[in-house]
C-alpha positions in Angstrom: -4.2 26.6 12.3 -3.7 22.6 12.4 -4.5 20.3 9.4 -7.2 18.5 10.6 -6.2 15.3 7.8 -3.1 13.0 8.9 -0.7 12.1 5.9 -2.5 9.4 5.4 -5.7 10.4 5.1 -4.4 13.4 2.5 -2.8 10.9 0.3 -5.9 8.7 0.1 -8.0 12.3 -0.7 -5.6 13.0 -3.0 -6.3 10.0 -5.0 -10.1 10.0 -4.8 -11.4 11.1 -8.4 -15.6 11.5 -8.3 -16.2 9.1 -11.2 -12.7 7.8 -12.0 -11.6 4.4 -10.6 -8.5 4.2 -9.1 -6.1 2.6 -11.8 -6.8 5.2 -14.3 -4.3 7.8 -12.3 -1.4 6.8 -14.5 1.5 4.5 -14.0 2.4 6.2 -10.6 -0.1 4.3 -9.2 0.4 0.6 -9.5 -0.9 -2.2 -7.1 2.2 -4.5 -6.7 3.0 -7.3 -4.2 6.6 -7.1 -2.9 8.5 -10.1 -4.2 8.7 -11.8 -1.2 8.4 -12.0 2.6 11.2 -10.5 4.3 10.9 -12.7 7.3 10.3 -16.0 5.4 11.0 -15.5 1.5 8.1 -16.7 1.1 6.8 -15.6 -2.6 4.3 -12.9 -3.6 1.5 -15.1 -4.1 1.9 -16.1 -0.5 1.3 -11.9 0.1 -1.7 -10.7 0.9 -1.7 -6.5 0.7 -4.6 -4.0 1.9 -5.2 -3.1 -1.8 -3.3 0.8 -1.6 -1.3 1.5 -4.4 2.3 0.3 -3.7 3.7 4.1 -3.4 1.1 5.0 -0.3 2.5 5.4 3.2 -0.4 2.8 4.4 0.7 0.3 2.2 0.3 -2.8 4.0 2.1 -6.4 3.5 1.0 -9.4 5.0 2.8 -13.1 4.4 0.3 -15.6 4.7 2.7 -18.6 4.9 4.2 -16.9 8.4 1.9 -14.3 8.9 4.3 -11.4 9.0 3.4 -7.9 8.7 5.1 -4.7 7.5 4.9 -1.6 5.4 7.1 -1.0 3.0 7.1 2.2 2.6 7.4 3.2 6.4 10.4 4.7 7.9 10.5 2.9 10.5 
């Protein structure tokens, strides 16, 4: 039998509280801005993120000054 949710999908389930909003899990889940653009240095407030908690897998990073993308948290 297959999982019919990706990773990604499970980790945002996980998180989904009926009646909870989302910063009330704890200190695990924080929504941080890397410190700056790896391509440019450019500094957080020039970061725009998709709004995931920094530890998700999805966690996405985009520099507004070069417009460079990446996720942090991928192993790739």
């Amino acid at each position: 039998m297959s999982n019919k949710y990706t990773e990604g999908a499970a980790n945002v389930l996980l998180h989904l509280h009926s009646g909870e909003p989302h910063f009330s899990h704890g200190p695990h889940c924080e929504f941080s801005k890397p410190p700056h653009c790896p391509e440019c240095n450019a500094g957080a407030e020039d970061i725009e993120t998709n709004d995931l908690p920094a530890h998700h897998v999805e966690y996405t990073c985009r520099c507004l000054n070069c417009g460079f993308q990446w996720m942090p948290n991928s192993d790739e």
